[in-house]
VOBA-535605 format. One line per field, with one value per residue: residue number from 1; residue in three letters; chain; x, y, z of N, C-alpha, C, O in turn. Coordinates in nm, 2 decimals, always signed. Example, Ala and Ser with C-alpha at 12.3 -4.5 7.8 and 13.67 -1.06 7.14 Angstrom:
<atoms>
k: [1	2]
r: [ALA	SER]
c: [A	A]
nx: [+1.32	+1.28]
ny: [-0.57	-0.22]
nz: [+0.78	+0.71]
cax: [+1.23	+1.37]
cay: [-0.45	-0.11]
caz: [+0.78	+0.71]
cx: [+1.32	+1.29]
cy: [-0.33	+0.00]
cz: [+0.78	+0.79]
ox: [+1.42	+1.34]
oy: [-0.33	+0.11]
oz: [+0.85	+0.80]
</atoms>
This chain:
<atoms>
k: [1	2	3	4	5	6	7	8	9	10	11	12	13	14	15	16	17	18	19	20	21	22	23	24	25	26	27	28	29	30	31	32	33	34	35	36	37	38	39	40	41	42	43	44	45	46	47	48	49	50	51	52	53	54	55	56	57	58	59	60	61	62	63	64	65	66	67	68	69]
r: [UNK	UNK	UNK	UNK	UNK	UNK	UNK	UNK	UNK	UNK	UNK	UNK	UNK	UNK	UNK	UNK	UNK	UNK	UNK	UNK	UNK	UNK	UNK	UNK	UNK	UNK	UNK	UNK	UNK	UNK	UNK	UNK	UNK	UNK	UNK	UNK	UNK	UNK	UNK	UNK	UNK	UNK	UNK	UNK	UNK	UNK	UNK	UNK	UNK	UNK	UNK	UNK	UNK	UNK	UNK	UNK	UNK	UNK	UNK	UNK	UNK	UNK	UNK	UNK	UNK	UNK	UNK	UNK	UNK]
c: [A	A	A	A	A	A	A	A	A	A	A	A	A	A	A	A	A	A	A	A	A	A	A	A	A	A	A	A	A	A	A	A	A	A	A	A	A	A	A	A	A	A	A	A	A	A	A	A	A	A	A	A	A	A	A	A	A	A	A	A	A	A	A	A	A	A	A	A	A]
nx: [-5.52	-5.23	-4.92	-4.71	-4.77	-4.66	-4.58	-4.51	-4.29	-4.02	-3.65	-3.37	-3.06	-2.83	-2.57	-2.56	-2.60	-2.56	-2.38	-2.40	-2.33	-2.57	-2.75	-2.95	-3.27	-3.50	-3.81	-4.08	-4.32	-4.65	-4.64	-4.45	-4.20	-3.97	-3.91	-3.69	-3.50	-3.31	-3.21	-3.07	-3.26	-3.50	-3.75	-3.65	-3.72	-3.78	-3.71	-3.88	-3.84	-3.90	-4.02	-3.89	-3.63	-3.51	-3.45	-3.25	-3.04	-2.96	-2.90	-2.65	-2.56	-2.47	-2.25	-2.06	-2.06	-2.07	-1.86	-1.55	-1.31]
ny: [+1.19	+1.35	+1.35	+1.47	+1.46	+1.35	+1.06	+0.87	+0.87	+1.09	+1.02	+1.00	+0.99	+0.68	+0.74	+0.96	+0.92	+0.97	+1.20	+1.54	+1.46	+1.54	+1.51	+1.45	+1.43	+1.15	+1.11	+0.87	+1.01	+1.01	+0.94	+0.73	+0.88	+1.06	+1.31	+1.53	+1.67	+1.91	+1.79	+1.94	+2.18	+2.18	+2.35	+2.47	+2.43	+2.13	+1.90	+1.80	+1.50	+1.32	+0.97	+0.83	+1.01	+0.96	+0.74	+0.74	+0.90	+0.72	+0.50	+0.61	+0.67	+0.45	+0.36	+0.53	+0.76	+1.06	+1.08	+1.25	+1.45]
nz: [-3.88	-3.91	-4.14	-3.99	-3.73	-3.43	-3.30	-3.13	-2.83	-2.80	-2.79	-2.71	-2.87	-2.86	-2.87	-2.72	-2.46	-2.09	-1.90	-1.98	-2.23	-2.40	-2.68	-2.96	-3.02	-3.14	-3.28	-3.39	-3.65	-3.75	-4.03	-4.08	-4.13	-3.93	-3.65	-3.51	-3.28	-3.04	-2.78	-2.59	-2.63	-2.59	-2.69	-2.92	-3.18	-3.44	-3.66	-3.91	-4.08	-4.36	-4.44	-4.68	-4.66	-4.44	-4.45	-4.62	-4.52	-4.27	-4.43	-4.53	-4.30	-4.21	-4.38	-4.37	-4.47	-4.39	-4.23	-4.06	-4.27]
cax: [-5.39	-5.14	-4.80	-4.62	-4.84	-4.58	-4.69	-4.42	-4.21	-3.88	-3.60	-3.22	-2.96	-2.76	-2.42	-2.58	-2.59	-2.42	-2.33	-2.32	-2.33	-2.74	-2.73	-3.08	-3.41	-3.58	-3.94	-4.15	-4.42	-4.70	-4.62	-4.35	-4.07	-3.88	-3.88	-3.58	-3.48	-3.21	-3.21	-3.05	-3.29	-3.63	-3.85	-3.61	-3.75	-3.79	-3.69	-3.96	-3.76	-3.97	-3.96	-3.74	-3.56	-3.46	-3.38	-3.14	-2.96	-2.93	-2.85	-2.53	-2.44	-2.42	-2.15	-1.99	-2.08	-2.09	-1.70	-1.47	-1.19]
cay: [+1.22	+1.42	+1.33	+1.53	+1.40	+1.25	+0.92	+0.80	+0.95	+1.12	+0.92	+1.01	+0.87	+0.58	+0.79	+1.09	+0.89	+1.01	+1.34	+1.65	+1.42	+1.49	+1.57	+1.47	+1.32	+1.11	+0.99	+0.88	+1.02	+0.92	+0.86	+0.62	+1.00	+1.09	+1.41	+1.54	+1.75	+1.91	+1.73	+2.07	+2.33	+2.12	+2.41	+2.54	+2.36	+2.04	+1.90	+1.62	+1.42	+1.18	+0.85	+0.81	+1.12	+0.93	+0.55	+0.75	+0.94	+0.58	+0.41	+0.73	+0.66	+0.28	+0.36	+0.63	+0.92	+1.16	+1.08	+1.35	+1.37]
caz: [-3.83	-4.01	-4.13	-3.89	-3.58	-3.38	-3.25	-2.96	-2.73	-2.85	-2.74	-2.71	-2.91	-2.80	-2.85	-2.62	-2.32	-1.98	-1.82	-2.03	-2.37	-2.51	-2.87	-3.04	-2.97	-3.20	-3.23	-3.53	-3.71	-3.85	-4.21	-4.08	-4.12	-3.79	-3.60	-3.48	-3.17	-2.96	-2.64	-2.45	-2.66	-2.65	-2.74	-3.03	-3.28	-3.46	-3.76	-3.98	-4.20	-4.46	-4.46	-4.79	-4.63	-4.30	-4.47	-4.70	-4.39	-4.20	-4.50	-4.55	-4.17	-4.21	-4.53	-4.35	-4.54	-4.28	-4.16	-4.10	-4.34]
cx: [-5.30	-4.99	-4.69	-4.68	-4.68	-4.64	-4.61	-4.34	-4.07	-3.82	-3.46	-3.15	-2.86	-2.64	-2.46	-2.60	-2.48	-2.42	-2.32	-2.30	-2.48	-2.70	-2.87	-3.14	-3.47	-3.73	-3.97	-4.28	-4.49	-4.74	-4.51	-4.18	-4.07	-3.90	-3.80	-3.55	-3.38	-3.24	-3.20	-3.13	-3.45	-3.77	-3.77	-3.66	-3.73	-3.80	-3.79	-3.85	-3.85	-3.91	-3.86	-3.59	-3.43	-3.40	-3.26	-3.02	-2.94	-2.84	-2.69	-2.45	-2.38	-2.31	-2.04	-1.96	-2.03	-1.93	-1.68	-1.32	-1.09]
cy: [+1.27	+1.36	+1.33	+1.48	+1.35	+1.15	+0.85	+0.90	+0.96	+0.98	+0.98	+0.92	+0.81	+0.68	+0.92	+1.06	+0.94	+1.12	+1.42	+1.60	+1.43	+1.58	+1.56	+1.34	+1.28	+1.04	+0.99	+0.96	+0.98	+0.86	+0.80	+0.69	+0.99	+1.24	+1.40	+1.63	+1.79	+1.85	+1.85	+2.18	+2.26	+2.18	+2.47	+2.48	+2.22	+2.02	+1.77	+1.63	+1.28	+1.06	+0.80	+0.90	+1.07	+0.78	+0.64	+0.83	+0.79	+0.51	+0.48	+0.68	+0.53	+0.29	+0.44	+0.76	+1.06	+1.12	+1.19	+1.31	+1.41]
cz: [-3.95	-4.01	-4.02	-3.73	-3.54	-3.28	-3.16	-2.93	-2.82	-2.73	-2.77	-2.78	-2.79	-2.72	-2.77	-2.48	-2.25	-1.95	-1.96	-2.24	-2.49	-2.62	-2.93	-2.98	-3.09	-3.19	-3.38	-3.56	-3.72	-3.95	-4.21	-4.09	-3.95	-3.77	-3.52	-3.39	-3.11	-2.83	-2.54	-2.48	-2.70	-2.70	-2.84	-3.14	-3.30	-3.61	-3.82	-4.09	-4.25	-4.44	-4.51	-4.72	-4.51	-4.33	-4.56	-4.59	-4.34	-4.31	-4.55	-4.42	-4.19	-4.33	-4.46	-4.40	-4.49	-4.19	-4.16	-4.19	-4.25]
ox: [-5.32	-4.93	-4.61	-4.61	-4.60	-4.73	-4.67	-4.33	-4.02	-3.87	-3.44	-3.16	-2.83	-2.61	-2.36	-2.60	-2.36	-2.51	-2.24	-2.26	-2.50	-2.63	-2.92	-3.11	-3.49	-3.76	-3.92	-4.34	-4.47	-4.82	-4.45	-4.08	-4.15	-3.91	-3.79	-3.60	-3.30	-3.34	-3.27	-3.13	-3.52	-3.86	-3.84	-3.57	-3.69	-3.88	-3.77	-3.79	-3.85	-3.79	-3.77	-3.48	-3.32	-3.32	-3.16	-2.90	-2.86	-2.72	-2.61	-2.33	-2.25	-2.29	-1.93	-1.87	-1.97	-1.92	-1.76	-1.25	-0.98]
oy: [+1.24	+1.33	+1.24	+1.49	+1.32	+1.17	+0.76	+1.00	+0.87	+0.90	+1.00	+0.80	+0.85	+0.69	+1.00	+1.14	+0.95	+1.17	+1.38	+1.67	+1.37	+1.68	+1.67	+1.24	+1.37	+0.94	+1.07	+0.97	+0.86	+0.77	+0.80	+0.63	+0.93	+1.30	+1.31	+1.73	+1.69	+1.91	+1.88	+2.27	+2.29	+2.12	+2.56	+2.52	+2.15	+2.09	+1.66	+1.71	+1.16	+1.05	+0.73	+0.86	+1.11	+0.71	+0.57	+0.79	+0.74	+0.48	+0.40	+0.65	+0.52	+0.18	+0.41	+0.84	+1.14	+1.15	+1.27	+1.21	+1.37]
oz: [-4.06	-3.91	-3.97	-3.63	-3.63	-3.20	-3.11	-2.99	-2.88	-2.65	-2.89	-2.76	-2.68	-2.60	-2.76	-2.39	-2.28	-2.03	-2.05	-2.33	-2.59	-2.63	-2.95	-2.92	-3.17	-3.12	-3.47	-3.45	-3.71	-3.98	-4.32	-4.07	-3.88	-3.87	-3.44	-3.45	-3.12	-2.77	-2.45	-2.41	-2.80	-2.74	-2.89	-3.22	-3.21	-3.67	-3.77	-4.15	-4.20	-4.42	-4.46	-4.72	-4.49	-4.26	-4.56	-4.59	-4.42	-4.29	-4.59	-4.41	-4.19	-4.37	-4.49	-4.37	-4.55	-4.07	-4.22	-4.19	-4.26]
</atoms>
């Protein structure tokens, strides 16, 4: 199996539920990184993000990094 395999089903974020609200799909990997998707453009691509890559994003949102000022 290769890194990039993806190994479960994408999955919509929480905050994309409802009418008219899909934003990104996530599923894992299998070197434990994420792949990343448009929910409305599901054949435009897809982004892998590493393991380290994806705990340091999480670990930015949970701080607030990513606010607007």
């Amino acid at each position: 199996m290769r890194s990039r395999d993806i190994v479960t089903e994408f999955v919509k974020a929480s905050a994309s539920q409802g009418i008219d609200q899909e934003c990104v799909e996530v599923a894992h990997t299998a070197d434990g990184g994420r792949a990343v998707r448009d929910s409305k453009d599901r054949d435009g691509g897809t982004q892998f993000h590493t393991p380290a890559a994806w705990a340091a994003f999480v670990d930015g949102v949970k701080v607030g990094a990513f606010e607007a000022l």
